[in-house]
C-alpha positions, 0 to 999 in steps of 0.5 A, a space after each residue: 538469463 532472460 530480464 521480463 517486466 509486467 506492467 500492474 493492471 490498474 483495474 484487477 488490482 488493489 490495496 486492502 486496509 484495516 486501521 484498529 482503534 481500541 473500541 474496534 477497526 475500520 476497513 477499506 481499499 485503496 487503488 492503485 494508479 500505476 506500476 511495474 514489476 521486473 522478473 529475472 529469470 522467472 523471480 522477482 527483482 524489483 519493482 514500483 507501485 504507484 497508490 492514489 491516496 485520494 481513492 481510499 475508501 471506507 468499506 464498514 462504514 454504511 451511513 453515507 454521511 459518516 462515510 463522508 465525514 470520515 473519508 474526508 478525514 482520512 484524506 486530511 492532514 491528520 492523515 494522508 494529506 491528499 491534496 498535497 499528496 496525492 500519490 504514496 509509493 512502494 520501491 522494492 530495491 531487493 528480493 530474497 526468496 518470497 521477503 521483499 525490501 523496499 521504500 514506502 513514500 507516503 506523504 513525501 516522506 519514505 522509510 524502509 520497509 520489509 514484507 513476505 510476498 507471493 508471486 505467480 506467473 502464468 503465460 504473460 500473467 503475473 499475480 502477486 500478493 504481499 501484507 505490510 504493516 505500517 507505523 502510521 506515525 512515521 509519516 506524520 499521521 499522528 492523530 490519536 497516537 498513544 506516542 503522542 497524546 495522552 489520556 485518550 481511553 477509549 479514542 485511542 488510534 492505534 499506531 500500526 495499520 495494515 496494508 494488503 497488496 492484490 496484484 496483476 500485471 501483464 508481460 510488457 512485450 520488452 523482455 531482454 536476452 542477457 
């Protein structure tokens, strides 16, 4: 049994997200700082990814100042808090056929979280690909939630967002005969 463990290449990889509001969405990506993920035998074990909040940027948004206005926003504590906490996190604790398990952390705060994901090696590369969708308000982004404010019409925010993961990774030169 052969234990291999990639190493996520920060520059070839990236989260996608689309948050919807009633009246439309908004997209963008977000980078990923660092992580790794460990194969058995050719299949995925687990892994931890490692997401810098404070690159999220806005792509449908072209007015520079409302960009601006609008990444700051996302960078507060309406949302992601940023300044306190600069990184989020995934743990994947188990995998069964392509269904991932694991732990989000946002915002210092971590819940379960299941998703499907897609894992290729090639040589000593690894690409993989996973959607998650996230109830934004169990990480206390609760801004025009519908959960907790009322009357909103049309300002409303809708609670789940959704995140897709691109990944690469190299083979670290530590695979293990067990």
């Amino acid at each position: 049994m052969e234990t291999q463990t990639f190493e996520i290449v920060s520059t070839q990889s990236n989260i996608d997200w689309i948050g919807r509001k009633v009246t439309g969405s908004h997209n963008g990506t977000i980078a990923i700082k660092e992580g790794k993920l460990t194969l058995k035998d050719g299949r995925l074990i687990g892994g931890r990814l490692v997401i810098d909040t404070g690159s999220i940027k806005i792509l449908d948004v072209t007015d520079p100042a409302t960009n601006a206005q609008f990444a700051g926003h996302l960078a507060s504590d309406d949302f992601f808090s940023t300044q306190k906490y600069p990184e989020a996190s995934l743990e994947i604790t188990s995998v069964s056929g392509k269904h991932v398990e694991g732990g989000l952390t946002i915002k210092g705060i971590t819940h379960p979280i299941g998703f499907d994901a897609a894992v290729s090696v090639n040589g000593d590369v690894l690409t993989a690909t996973g959607k998650l969708v996230i109830d934004r308000t169990k990480y206390e982004m609760k801004f025009r939630s519908g959960n907790f404010f009322k009357d909103l019409g049309d300002t409303l925010i809708y609670n789940d967002f959704e995140l897709t993961i691109i990944l690469t990774a190299k083979a670290a030169n530590n695979s293990v005969l067990a």
